[in-house]
C-alpha positions as CSV (number, residue, x, y, z in Angstrom):
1,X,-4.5,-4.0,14.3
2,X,-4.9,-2.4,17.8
3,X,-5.5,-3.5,21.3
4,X,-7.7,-1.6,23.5
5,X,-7.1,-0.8,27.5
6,X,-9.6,1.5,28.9
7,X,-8.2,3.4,31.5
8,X,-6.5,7.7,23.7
9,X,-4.1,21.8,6.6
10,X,-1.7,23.5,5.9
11,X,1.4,24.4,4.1
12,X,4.0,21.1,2.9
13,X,6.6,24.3,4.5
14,X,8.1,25.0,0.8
15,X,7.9,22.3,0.6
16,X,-5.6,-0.6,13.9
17,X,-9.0,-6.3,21.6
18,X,-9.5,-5.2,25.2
19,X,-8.0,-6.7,28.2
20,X,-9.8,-4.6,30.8
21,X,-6.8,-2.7,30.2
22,X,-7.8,-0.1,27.3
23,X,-3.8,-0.2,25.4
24,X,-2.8,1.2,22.4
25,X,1.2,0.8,20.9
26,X,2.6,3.3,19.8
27,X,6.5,4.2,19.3
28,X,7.3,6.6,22.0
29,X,10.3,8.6,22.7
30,X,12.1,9.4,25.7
31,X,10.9,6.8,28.5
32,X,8.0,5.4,26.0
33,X,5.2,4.8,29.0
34,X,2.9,7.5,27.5
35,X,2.9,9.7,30.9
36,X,5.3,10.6,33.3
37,X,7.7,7.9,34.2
38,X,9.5,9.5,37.1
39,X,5.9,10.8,38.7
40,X,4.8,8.3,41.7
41,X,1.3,7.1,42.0
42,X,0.0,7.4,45.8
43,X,-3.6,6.3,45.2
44,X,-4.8,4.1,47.4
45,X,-7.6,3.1,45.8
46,X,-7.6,-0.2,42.6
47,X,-7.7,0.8,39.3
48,X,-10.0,-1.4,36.9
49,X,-8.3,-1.5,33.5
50,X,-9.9,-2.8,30.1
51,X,-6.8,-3.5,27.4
52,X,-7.5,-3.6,23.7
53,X,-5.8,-4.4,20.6
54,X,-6.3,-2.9,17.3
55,X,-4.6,-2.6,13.4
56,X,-3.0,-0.5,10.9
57,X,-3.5,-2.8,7.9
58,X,-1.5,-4.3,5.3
59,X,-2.4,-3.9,1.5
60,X,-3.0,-7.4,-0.2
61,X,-3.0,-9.9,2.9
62,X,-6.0,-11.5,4.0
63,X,-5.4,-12.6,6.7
64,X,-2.7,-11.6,10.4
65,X,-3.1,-14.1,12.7
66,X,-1.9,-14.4,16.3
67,X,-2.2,-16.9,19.2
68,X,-2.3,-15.1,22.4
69,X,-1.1,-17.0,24.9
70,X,-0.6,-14.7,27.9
71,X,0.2,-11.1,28.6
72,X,2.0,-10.0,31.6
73,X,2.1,-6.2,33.5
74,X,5.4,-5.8,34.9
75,X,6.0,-3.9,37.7
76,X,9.0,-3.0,40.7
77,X,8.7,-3.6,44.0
78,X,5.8,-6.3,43.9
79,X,5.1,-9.7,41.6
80,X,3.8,-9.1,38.0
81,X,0.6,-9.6,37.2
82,X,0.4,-12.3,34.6
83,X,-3.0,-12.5,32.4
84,X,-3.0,-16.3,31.3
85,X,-7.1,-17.2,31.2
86,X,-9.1,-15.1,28.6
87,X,-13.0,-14.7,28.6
88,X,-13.3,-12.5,25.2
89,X,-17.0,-12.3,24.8
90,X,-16.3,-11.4,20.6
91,X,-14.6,-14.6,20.0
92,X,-16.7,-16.1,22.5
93,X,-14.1,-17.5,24.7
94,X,-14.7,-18.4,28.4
95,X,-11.5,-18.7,30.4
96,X,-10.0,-20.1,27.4
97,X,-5.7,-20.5,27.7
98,X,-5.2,-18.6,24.7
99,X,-6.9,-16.8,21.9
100,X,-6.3,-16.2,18.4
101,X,-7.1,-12.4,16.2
102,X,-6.8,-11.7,13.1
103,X,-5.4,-8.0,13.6
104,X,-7.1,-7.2,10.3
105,X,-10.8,-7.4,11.5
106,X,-9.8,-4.6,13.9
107,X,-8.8,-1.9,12.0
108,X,-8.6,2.0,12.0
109,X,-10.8,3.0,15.4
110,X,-12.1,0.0,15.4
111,X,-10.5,-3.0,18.2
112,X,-11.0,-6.2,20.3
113,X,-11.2,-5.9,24.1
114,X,-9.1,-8.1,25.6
115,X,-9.0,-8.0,29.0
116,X,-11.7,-6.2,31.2
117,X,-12.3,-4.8,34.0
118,X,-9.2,-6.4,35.7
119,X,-8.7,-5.4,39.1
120,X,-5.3,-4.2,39.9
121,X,-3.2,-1.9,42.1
122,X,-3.3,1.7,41.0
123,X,0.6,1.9,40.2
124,X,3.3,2.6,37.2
125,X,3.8,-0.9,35.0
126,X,6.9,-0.6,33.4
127,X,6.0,-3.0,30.6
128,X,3.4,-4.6,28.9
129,X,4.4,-8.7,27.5
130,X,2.7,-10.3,24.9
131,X,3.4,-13.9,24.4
132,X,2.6,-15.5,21.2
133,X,2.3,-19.2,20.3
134,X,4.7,-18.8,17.1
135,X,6.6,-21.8,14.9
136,X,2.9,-23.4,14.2
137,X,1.1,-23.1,11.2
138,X,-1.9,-23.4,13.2
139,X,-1.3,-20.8,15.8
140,X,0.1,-17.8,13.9
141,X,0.1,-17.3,10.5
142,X,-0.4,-14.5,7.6
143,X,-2.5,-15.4,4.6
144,X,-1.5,-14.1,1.5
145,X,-3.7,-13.3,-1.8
146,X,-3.1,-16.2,-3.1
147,X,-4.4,-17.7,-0.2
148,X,-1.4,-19.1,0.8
149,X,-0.6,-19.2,4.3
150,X,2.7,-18.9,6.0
151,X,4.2,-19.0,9.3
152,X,4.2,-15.9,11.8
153,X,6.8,-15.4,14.4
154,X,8.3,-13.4,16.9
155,X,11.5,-13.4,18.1
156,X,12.0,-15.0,21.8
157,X,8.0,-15.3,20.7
158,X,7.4,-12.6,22.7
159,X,6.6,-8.4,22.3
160,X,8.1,-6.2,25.2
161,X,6.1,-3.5,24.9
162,X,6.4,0.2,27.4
163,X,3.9,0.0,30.1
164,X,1.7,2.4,31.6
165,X,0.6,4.1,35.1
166,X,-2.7,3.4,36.6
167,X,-4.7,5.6,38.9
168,X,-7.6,4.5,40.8
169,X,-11.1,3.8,38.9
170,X,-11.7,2.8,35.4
171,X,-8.3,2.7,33.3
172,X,-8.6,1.9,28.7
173,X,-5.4,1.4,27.0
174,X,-4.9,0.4,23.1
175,X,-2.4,-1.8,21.6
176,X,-2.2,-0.8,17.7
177,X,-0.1,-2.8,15.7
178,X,1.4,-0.8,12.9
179,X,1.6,-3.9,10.4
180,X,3.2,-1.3,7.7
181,X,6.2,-0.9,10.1
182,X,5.9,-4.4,12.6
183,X,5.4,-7.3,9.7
184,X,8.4,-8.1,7.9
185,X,8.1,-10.8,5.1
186,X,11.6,-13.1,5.3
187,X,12.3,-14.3,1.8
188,X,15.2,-16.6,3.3
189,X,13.1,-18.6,5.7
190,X,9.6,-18.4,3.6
191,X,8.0,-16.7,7.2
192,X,6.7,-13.6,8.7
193,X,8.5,-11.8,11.8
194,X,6.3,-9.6,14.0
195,X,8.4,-6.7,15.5
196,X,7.9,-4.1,18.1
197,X,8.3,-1.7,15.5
198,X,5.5,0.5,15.0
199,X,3.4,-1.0,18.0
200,X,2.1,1.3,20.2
201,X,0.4,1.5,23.6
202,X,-2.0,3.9,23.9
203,X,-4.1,5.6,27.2
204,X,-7.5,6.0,25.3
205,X,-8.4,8.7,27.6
206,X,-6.6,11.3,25.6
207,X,-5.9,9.5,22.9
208,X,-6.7,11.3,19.5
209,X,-7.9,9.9,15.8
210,X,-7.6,11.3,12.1
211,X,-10.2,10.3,9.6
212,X,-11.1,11.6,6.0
213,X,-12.0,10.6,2.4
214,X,-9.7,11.1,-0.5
215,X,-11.1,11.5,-3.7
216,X,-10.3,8.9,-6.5
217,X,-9.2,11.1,-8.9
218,X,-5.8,11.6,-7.1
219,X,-5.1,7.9,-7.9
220,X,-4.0,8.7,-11.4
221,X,-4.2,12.3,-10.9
222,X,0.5,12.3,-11.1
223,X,2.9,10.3,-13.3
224,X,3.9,7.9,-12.6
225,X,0.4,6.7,-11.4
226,X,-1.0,7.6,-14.5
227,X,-0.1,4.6,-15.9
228,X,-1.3,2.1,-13.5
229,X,-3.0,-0.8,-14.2
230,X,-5.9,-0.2,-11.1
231,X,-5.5,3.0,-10.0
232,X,-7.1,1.9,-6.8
233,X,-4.0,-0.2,-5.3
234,X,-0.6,1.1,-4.8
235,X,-2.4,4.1,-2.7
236,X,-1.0,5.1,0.9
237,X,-1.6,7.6,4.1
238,X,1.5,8.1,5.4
239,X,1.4,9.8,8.8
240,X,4.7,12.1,10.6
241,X,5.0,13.3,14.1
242,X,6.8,16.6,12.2
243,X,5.7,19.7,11.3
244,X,7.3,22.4,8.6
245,X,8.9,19.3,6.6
246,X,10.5,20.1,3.5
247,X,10.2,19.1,0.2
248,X,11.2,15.7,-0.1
249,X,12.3,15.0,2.9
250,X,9.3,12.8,3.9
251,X,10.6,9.0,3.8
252,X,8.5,5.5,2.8
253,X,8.7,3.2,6.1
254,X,12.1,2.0,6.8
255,X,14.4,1.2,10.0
256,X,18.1,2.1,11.0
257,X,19.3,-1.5,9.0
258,X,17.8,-0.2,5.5
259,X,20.1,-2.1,3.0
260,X,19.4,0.9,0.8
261,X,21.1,4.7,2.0
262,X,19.1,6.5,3.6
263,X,19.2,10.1,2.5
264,X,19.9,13.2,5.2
265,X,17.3,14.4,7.4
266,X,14.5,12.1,5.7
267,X,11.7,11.2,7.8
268,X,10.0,7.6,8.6
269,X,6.6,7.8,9.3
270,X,4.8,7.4,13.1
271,X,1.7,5.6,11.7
272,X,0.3,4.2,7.8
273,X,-3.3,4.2,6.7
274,X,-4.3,2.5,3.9
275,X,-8.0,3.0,2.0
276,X,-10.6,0.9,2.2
277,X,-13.5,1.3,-0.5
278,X,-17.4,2.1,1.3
279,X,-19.6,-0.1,-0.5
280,X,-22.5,1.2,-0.4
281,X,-21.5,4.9,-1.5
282,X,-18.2,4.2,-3.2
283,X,-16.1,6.4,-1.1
284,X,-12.8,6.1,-0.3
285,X,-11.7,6.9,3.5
286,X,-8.8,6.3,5.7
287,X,-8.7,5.9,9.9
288,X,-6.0,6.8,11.7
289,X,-6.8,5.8,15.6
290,X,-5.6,5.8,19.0
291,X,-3.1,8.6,18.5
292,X,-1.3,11.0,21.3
293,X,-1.8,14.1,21.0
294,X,0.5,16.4,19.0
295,X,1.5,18.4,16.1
296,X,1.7,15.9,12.6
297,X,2.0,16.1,9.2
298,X,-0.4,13.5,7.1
299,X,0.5,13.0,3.2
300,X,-0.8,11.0,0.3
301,X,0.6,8.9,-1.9
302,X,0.0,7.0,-5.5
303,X,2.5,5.2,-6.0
304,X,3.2,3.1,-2.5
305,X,3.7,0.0,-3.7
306,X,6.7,-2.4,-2.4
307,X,7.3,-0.2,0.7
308,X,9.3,-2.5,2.1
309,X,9.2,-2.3,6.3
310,X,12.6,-2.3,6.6
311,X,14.8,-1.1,3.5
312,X,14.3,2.9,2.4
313,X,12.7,2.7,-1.4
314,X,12.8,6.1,-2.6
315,X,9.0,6.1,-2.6
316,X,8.0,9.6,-3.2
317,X,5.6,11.4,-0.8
318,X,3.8,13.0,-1.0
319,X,2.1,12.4,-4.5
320,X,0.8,14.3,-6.0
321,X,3.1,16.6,-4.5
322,X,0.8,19.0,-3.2
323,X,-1.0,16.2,-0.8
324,X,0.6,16.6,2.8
325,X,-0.8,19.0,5.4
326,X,-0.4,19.9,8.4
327,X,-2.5,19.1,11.3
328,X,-2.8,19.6,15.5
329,X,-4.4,17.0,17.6
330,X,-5.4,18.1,21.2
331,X,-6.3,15.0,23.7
332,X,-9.1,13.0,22.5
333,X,-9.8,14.8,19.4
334,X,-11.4,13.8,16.5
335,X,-9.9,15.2,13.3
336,X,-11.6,15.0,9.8
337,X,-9.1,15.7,7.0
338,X,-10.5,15.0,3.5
339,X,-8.1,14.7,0.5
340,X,-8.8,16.2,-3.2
341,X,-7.5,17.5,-6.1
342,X,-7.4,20.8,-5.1
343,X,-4.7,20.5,-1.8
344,X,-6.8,21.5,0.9
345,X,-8.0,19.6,4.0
């Protein structure tokens, strides 16, 4: 799922809510603010900002469910601004204390606003605070296939997230929540823990977005998927902020506390798309949203199933192995990559 601010072919090489803040979350390096950190902002004027949220879905959960129960912009030198009344015009709330989203109605390019139109001081916010109402059924929970439902929290029930520098006039920022790299199922307590990893906070003025269709055929095109029981599940976009990768050494989602070795040089993902089906033609198309600009690698895989969010599983990818490519995103572009048999995009 995402949450909006306004204010975001080649060779394998030999181988998804506003808060008149605009925000998307992605993992940053270096100082993670999405713009210059060190560079000082003398405008005098205020800076309206609209703040979204959005998703990058989970395969086989019906339901991600989070209680909002304030969100606070951080800054030195002055008090933080602390967001705690919500008029969402979506959910039809009207200075409501908190708010509940299910990050899986916002997926892709699509997201909820927020927050907008907030006035504030055109300055650098060092962070961005999401409090959640966790330990409550009621509040935040993930329903399973089953329809079962179990409890969602957050450690300190709260998501320190980087923060973002606003200049005078209209400001859109997008929170995405990368739920292939955030949501963590904990077999030993029966819950769900929301992490910061894979959230990212996006300006949507230069943010960038990859959509495409992949043909069916590549569901049971390689072994071992040509032996699954509905070729239609198991099936994975896996996105990398690398170019010239070689064989192999793209990685399934994992984190530095894999139980499992993690081999040399193997690379975790930035982003994960899965596939949802068109009805009405029958198509099968990914959306990859609120991206920075950059040089990536995007690659297919059959046979994703039990990527677990934190252990390395030796999923292979891409897969069929001639399904990655190679792709530059300038700021605010709009990139259509369409998978097939035949290995181009």
């Amino acid at each position: 799922m995402r949450i909006a601010l306004n204010k975001p072919g080649a060779a394998w090489s030999k181988l998804l809510a506003v808060i008149a803040l605009a925000i998307a979350l992605p993992v940053l390096d270096g100082c993670g603010c999405g713009f210059d950190c060190n560079s000082g902002n003398n405008n005098k004027g205020p800076a309206f900002l609209d703040l979204g949220f959005s998703d990058e879905d989970l395969e086989e959960l019906k339901q991600v469910v989070i209680e909002v129960d304030k969100i606070t912009l951080t800054r030195s030198g002055g008090e933080n601004v602390v967001i705690d009344t919500f008029s969402i015009d979506e959910l039809g709330a009207v200075n409501a204390d908190s708010f509940q989203i299910d990050l899986l109605q916002y997926r892709g390019l699509n997201q909820l606003l927020v927050v907008t139109d907030l006035e504030l001081d055109s300055q650098t916010y060092s962070a961005l605070e999401i409090e959640i109402i966790d330990g409550d059924l009621n509040s935040s929970y993930v329903q399973e296939s089953d329809d079962s439902l179990k409890q969602l929290n957050i450690s300190g029930s709260s998501l320190s997230l980087p923060g973002m520098s606003l200049s005078t006039g209209n400001e859109a920022y997008t929170v995405t929540f990368g739920l292939a790299r955030a949501l963590q199922y904990r077999s030993s307590t029966g819950d769900y823990l929301l992490t910061t990893t894979g959230i990212r906070v996006q300006d949507n003025a230069v943010d960038a977005s990859i959509t495409g269709r992949v043909d069916s055929a590549l569901f049971d095109e390689a072994a071992p998927c040509d032996a699954k029981t509905d070729p239609e599940s198991e099936n994975r976009i896996y996105l990398y902020s690398s170019t010239g990768m070689m064989q192999g050494q793209a990685g399934d989602v994992f984190t530095s506390n894999s139980s499992n070795e993690i081999p040399e040089e193997t690379v975790a993902p930035f982003a994960v798309a899965t596939l949802a089906e068109d009805t009405l033609t029958g198509t099968w198309q990914y959306a990859l949203g609120f991206l920075p600009a950059g040089d990536y690698t995007l690659a297919f895989s059959c046979d994703a199933a039990d990527d677990d969010p934190v252990d390395y599983d030796s999923i292979t990818v891409p897969l069929p192995d001639n399904q990655a490519y190679e792709l530059s995103l300038d700021e605010g572009g709009q990139e259509v990559c369409d998978l097939g048999l035949e290995g181009s995009c």
